[in-house]
MIDOSE-1310 file (N, C-alpha, C; in nm, 2 decimals, decimal comma, always signed):
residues 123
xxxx	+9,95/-0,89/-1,58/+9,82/-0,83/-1,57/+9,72/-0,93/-1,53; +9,63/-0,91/-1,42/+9,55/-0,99/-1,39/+9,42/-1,01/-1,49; +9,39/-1,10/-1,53/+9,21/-1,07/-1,63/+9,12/-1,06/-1,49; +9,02/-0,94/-1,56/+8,91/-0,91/-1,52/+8,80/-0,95/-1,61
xxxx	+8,71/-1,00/-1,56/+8,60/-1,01/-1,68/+8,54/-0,90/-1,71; +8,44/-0,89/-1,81/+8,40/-0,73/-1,91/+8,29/-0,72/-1,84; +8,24/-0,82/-1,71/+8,14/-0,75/-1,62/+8,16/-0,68/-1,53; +8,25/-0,71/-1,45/+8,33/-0,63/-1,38/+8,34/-0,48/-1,38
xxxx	+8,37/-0,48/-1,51/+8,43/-0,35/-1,55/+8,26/-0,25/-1,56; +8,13/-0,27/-1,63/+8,05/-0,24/-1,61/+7,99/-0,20/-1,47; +7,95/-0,10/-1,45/+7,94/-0,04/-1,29/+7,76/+0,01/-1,30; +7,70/-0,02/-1,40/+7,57/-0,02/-1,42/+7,48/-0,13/-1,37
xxxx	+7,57/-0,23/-1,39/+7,53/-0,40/-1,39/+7,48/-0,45/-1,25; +7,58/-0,41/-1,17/+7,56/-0,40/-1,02/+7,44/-0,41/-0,94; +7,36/-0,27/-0,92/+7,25/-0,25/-0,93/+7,14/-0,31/-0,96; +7,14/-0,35/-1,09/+7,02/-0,39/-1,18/+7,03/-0,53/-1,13
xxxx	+7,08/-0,61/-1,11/+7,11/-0,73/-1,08/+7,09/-0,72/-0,92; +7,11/-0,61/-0,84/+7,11/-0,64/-0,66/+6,91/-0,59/-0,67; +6,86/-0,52/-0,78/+6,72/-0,51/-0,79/+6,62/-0,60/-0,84; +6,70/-0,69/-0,94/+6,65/-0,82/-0,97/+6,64/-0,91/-0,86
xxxx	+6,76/-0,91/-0,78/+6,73/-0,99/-0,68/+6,64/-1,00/-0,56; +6,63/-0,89/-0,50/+6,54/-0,84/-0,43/+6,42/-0,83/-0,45; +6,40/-0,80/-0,59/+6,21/-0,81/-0,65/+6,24/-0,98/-0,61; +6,28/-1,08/-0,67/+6,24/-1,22/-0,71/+6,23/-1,26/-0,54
xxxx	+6,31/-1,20/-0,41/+6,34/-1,26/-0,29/+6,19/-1,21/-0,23; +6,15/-1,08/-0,26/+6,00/-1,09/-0,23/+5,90/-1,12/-0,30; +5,90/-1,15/-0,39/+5,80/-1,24/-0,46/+5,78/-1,36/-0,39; +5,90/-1,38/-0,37/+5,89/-1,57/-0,33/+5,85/-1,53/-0,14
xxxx	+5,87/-1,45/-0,11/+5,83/-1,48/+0,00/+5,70/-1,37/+0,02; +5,61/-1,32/-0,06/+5,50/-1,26/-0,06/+5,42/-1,41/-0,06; +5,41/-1,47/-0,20/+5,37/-1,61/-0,25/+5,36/-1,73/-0,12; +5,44/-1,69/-0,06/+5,48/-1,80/+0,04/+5,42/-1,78/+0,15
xxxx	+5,38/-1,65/+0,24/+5,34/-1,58/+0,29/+5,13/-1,61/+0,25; +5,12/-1,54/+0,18/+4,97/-1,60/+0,07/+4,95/-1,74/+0,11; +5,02/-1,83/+0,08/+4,96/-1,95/+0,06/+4,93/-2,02/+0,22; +5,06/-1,96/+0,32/+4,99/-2,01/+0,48/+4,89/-1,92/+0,52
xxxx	+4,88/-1,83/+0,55/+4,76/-1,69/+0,56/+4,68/-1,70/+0,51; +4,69/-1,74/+0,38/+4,52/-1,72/+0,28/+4,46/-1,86/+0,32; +4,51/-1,96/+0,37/+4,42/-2,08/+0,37/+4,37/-2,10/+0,53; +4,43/-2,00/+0,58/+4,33/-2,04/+0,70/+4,19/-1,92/+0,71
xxxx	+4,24/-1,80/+0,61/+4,09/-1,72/+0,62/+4,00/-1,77/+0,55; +4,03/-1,87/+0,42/+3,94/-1,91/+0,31/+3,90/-2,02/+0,42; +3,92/-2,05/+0,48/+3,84/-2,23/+0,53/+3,75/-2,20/+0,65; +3,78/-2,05/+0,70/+3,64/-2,03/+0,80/+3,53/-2,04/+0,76
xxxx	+3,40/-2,11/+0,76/+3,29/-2,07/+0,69/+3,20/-2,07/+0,57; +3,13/-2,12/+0,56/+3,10/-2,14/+0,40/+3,10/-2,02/+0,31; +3,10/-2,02/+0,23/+3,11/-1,92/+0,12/+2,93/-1,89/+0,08; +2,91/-1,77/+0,05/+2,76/-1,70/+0,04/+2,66/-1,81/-0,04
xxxx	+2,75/-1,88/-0,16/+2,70/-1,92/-0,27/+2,62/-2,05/-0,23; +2,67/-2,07/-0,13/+2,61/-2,24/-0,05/+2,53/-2,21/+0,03; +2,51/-2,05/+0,10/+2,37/-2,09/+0,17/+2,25/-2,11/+0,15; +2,18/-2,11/+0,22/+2,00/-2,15/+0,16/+1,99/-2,00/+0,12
xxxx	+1,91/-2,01/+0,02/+1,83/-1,87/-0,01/+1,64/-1,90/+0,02; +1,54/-1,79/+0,07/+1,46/-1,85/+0,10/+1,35/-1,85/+0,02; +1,27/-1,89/-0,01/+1,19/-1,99/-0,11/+1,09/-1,89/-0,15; +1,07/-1,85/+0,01/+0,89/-1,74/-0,03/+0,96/-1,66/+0,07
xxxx	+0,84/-1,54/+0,04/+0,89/-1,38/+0,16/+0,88/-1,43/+0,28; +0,86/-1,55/+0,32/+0,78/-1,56/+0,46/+0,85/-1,66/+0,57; +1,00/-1,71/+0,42/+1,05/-1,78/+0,50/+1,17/-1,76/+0,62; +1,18/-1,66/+0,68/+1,29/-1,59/+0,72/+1,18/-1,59/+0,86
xxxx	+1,07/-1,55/+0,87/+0,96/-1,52/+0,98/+0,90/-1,62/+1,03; +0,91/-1,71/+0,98/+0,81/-1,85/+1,03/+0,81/-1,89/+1,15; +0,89/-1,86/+1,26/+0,94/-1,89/+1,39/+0,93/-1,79/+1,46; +0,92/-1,64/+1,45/+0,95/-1,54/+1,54/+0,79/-1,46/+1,50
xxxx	+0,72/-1,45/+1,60/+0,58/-1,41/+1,58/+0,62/-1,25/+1,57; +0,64/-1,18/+1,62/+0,66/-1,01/+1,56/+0,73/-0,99/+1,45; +0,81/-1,09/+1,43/+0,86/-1,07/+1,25/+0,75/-1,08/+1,17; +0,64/-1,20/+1,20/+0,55/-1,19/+1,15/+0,45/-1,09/+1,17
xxxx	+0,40/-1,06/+1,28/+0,34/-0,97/+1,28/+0,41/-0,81/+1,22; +0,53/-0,80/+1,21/+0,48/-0,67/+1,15/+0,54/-0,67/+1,01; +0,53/-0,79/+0,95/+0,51/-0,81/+0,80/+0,42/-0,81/+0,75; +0,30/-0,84/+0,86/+0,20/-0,85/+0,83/+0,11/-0,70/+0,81
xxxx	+0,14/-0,65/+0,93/+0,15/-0,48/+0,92/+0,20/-0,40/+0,82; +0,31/-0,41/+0,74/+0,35/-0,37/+0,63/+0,27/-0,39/+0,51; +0,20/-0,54/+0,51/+0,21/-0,59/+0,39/+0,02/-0,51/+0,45; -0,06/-0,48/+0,50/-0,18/-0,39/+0,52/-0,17/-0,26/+0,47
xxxx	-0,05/-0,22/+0,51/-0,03/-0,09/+0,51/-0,05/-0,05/+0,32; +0,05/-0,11/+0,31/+0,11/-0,14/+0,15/-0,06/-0,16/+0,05; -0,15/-0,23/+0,12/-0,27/-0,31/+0,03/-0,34/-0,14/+0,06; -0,37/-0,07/+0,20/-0,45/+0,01/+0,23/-0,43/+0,13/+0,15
xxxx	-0,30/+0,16/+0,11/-0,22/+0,30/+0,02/-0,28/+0,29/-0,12; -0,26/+0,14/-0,20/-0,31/+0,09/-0,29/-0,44/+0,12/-0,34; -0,54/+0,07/-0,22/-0,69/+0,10/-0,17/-0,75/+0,24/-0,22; -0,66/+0,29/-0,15/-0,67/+0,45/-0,08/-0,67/+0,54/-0,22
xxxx	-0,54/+0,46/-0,29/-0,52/+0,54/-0,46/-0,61/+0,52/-0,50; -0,68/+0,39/-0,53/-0,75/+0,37/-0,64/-0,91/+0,42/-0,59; -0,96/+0,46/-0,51/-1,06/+0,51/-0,44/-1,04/+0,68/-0,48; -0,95/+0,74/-0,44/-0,89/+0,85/-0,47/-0,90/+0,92/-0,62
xxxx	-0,90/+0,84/-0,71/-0,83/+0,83/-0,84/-1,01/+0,85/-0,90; -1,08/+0,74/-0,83/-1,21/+0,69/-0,88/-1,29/+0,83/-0,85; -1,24/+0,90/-0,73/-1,36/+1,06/-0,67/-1,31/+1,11/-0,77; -1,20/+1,12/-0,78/-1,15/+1,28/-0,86/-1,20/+1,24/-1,01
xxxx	-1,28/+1,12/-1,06/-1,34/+1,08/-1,17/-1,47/+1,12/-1,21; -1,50/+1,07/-1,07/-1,66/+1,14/-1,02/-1,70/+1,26/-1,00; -1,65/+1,34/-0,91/-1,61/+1,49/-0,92/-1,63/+1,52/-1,09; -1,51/+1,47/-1,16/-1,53/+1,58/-1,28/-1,65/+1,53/-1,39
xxxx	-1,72/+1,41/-1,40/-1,80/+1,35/-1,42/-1,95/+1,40/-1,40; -1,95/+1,49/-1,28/-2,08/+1,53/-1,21/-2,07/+1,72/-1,27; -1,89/+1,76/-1,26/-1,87/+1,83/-1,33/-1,94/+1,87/-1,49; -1,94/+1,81/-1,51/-2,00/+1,80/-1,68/-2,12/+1,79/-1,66
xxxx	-2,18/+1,69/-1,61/-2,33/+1,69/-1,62/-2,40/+1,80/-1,55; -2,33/+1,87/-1,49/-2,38/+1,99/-1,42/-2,42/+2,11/-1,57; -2,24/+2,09/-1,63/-2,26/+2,15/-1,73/-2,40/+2,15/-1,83; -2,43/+2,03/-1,86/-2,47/+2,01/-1,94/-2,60/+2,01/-1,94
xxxx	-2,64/+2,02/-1,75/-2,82/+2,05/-1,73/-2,84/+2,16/-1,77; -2,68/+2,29/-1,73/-2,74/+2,42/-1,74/-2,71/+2,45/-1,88; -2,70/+2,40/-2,02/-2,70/+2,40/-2,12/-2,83/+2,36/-2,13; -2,86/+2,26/-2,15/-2,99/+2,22/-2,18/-3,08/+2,32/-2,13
xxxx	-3,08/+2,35/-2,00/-3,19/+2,45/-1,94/-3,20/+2,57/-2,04; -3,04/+2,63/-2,05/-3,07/+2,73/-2,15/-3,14/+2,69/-2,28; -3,13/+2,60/-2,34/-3,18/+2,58/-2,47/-3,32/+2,62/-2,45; -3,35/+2,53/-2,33/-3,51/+2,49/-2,34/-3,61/+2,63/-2,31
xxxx	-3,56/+2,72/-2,22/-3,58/+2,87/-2,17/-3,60/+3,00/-2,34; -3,49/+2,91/-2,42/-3,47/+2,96/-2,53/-3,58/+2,93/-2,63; -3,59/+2,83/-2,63/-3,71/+2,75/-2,68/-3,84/+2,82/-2,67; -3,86/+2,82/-2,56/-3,99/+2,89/-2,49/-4,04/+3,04/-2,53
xxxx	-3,89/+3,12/-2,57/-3,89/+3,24/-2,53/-3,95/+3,23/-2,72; -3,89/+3,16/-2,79/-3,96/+3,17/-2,97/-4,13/+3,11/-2,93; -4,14/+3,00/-2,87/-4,27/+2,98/-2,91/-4,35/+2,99/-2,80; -4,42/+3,04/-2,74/-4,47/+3,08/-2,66/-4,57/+2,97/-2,64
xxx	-4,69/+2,94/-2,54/-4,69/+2,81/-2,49/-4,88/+2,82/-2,57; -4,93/+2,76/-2,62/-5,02/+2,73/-2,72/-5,12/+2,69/-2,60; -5,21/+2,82/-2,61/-5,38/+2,76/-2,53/-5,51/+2,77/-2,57
């Protein structure tokens, strides 16, 4: 009788080992794959972290006169709205302000009318 070894005989083993091998044969050539490929896309170009960032709002426009000009237009517009509220804010203050005192003549008037009407005017 010939010997067989006791792996042989297992018909499960097969498999599991032809799937082990095939994960590890792409692995190594995924990895392998990665390491020529990824180094030529990483070395185009600097990376975000190194470029200038710019100092003041104004530095991006310094050179192109309509950049500046209509930053400058924005930045009017922006100050005029501002303006505009706080002008706005200040009537509708006044308004209710004149409101009251309106109130408050024709109170008085009545008092004083009232006044009049008890004492009658001494001659």
């Amino acid at each position: 009788m010939p010997f067989s070894p006791p792996i042989a005989d297992s018909s499960w083993l097969a498999p599991i080992a032809f799937a082990l091998g095939c994960g590890l044969l792409t692995a190594i050539l995924l990895r392998r794959s990665y390491r020529y490929f990824g180094k030529r896309k990483r070395g185009v170009g600097r990376p975000i972290d190194t470029q200038p960032r710019p100092a003041t709002a104004w530095d991006g426009a310094r050179h192109d006169a309509e950049a500046r000009f209509n930053r400058q237009q924005v930045e009017l517009h922006d100050l005029a709205r501002d303006l505009t509220g706080q002008i706005d804010s200040k009537l509708i203050l006044l308004r209710e302000l004149v409101a009251q005192s309106d109130r408050q003549i024709a109170r008085l008037e009545e008092l004083l009318d009232e006044a009049e009407r008890r004492e009658p005017h001494k001659n």
